[in-house]
C-alpha positions in Angstrom: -32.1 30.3 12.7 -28.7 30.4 11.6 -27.6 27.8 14.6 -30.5 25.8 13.8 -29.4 25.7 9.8 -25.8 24.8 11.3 -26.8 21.8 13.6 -28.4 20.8 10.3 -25.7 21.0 8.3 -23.2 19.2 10.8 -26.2 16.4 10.9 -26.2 16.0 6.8 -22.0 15.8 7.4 -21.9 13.4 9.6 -24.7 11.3 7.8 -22.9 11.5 4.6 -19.8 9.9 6.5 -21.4 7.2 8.4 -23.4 6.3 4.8 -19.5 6.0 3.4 -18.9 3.6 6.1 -20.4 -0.2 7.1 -21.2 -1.4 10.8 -17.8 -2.4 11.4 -16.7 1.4 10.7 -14.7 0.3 7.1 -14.6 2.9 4.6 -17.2 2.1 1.5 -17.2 3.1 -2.4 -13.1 4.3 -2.8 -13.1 1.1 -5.1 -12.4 1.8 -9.0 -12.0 -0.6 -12.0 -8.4 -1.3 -13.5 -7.5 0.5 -16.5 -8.5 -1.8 -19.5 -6.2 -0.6 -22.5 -3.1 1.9 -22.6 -3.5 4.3 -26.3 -0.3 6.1 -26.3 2.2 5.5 -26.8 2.5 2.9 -29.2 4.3 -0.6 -27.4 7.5 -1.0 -28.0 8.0 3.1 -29.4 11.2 3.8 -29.4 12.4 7.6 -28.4 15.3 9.6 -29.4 15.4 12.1 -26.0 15.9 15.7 -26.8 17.6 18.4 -24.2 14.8 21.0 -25.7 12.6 22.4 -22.6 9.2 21.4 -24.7 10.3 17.9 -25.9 8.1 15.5 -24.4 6.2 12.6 -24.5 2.3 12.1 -24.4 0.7 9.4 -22.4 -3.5 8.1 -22.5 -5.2 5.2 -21.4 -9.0 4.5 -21.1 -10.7 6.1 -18.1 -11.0 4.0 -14.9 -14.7 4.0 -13.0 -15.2 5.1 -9.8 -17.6 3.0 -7.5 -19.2 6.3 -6.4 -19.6 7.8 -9.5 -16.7 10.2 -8.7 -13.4 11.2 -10.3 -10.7 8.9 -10.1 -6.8 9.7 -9.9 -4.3 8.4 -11.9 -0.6 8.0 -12.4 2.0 6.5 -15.0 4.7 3.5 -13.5 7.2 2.7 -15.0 9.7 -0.3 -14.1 12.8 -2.1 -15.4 12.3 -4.2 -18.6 11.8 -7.2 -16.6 10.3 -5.9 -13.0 6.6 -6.5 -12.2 6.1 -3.0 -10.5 6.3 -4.3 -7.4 9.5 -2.1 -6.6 9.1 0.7 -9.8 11.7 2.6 -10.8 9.3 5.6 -10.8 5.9 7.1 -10.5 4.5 9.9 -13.1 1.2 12.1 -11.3 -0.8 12.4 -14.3 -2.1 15.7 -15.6 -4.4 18.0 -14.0 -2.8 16.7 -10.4 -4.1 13.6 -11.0 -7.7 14.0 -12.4 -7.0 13.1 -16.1 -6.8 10.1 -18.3 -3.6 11.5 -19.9 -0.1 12.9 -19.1 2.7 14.7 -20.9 6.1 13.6 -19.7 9.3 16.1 -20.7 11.8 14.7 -22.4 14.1 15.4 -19.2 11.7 13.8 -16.7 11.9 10.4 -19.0 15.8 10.9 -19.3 16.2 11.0 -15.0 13.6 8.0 -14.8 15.8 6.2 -17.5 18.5 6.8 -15.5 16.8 5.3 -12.1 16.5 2.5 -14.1 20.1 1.8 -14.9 20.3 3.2 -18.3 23.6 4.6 -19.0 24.1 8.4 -20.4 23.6 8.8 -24.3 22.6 4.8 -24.3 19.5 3.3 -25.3 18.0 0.9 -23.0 13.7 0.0 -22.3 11.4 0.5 -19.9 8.8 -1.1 -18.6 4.9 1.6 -18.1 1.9 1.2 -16.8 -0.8 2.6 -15.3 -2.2 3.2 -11.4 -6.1 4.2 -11.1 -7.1 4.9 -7.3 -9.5 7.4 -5.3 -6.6 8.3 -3.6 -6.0 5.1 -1.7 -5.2 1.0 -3.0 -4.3 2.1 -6.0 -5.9 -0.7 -8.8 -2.8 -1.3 -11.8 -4.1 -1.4 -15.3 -5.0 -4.4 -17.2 -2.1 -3.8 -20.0 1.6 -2.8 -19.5 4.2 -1.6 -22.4 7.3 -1.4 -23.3 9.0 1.8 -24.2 12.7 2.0 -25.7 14.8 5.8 -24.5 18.1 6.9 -25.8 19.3 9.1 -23.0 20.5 12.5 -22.9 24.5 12.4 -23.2 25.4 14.0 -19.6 24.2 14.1 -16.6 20.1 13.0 -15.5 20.6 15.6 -13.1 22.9 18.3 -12.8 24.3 19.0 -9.1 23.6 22.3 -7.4 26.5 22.0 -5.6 30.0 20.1 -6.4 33.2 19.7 -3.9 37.2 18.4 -4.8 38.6 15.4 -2.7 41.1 12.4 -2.9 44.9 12.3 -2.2 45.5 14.2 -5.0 43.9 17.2 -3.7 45.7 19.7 -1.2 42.5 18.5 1.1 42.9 14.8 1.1 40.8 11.9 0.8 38.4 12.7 3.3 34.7 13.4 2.6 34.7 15.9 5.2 37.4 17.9 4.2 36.0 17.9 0.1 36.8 21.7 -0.4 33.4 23.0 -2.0 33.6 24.7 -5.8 32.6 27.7 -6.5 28.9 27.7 -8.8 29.5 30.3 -12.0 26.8 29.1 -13.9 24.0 26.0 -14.0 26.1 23.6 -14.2 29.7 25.5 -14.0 32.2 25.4 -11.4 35.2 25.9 -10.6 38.5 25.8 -7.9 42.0 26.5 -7.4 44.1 24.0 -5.8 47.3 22.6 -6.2 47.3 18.9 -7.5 49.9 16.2 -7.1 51.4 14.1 -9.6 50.5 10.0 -9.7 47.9 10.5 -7.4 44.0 10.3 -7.8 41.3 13.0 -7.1 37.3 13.0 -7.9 34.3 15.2 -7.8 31.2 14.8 -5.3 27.9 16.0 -5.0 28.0 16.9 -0.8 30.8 16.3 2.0 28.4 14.0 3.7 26.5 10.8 3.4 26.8 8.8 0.1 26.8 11.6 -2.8 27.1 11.0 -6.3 30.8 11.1 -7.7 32.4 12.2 -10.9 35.5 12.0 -12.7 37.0 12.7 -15.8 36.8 11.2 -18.8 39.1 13.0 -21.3 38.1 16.1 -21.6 34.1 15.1 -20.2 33.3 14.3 -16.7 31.6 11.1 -16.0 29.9 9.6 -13.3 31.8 7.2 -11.1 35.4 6.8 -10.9 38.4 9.1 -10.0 41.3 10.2 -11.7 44.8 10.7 -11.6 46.4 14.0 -12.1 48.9 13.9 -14.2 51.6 16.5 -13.3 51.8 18.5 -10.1 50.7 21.9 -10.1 
């Protein structure tokens, strides 16, 4: 009996997949309809970003419907002021993995995607969201798109994990390779002793390899970009 109810069960399996198929073996009813209207937020809102853990900002749009009848998944785009989300500048998973018409965005999560999109730290610059509604596959983009105005974080989108010392400067040289790593006190703290020389220019990278991200001072900040010249030896 119990083989019997399996061969059974296998049988109802495989019908239910050939049903979701045509004759020519294409996959039927993963089609959905394009999100008609974005609620929140507001076009053109503009937002102050705060460093708080909790800030955030919430995100809804009218459901999509699924040409089975089924639940459809759904994330937020969001482009440069004038792209057309062929390229975007990122892409939000909405809540519940996915499954809801809604999605709550931290404040730091909108300060990195700023910053993907060329904003500068502690400026204000807009962004260009929309919405993606899919079954998973050829996602369909919403009928409406928005603007939305951030004024980043002043600092860094993201903090390194890791930060290394190099240029002529250094007692290490200017070679990537040779970038003599810092040592991690805190998130966000490090620190090294070397000997620096007079006149000549020294910077802070993210890794000893590839491209990493590089800093430099500022005054008394570090910045991203650039180098800097020490200005005694010792």
């Amino acid at each position: 009996m119990k083989i019997i109810s399996i061969k059974y069960m296998m049988l109802f399996a495989f019908a239910m997949v050939f049903a979701a198929c045509s004759s020519d073996g294409e996959v039927r009813h993963l089609g959905v309809t394009a999100v008609k209207a974005l609620y929140e937020p507001d076009n053109g809102k503009a937002v102050v970003l705060q460093a708080s853990a909790s800030a955030s900002l919430y995100f809804e749009w009218e459901p999509s419907l699924a040409e089975d009848g089924g639940a459809v998944l759904y994330e937020v785009v969001f482009d440069k002021a004038d792209g057309d989300f062929s390229d975007p500048v990122s892409i939000v998973t909405a809540d519940n993995n996915g499954g809801t018409n809604h999605a709550t965005i931290t404040h730091k999560q909108l300060n990195q995607i700023a910053a993907s999109a060329g904003i500068g730290s502690a400026e204000e610059g807009t962004l260009k969201w929309t919405v993606y509604a899919s079954k998973g596959i050829n996602p369909v983009k919403a009928e409406e798109e928005r603007m939305l105005t951030l004024t980043r974080l002043a600092g860094f989108a993201e903090v390194p994990s890791q930060l290394y010392i190099t240029g002529e400067a250094t007692e290490v040289g200017a070679d990537l390779e040779n970038a003599m790593i810092m040592k991690k006190v805190a998130d966000g703290e490090f620190e090294v002793f070397m000997k620096l020389t007079e006149g000549k220019s020294f910077k802070f990278v993210s890794a000893n390899t590839g491209t990493p991200t590089e800093y430099s001072l500022n005054g008394e900040k570090l910045v991203e970009g650039g180098s800097t010249t020490a200005t005694k030896t010792g």
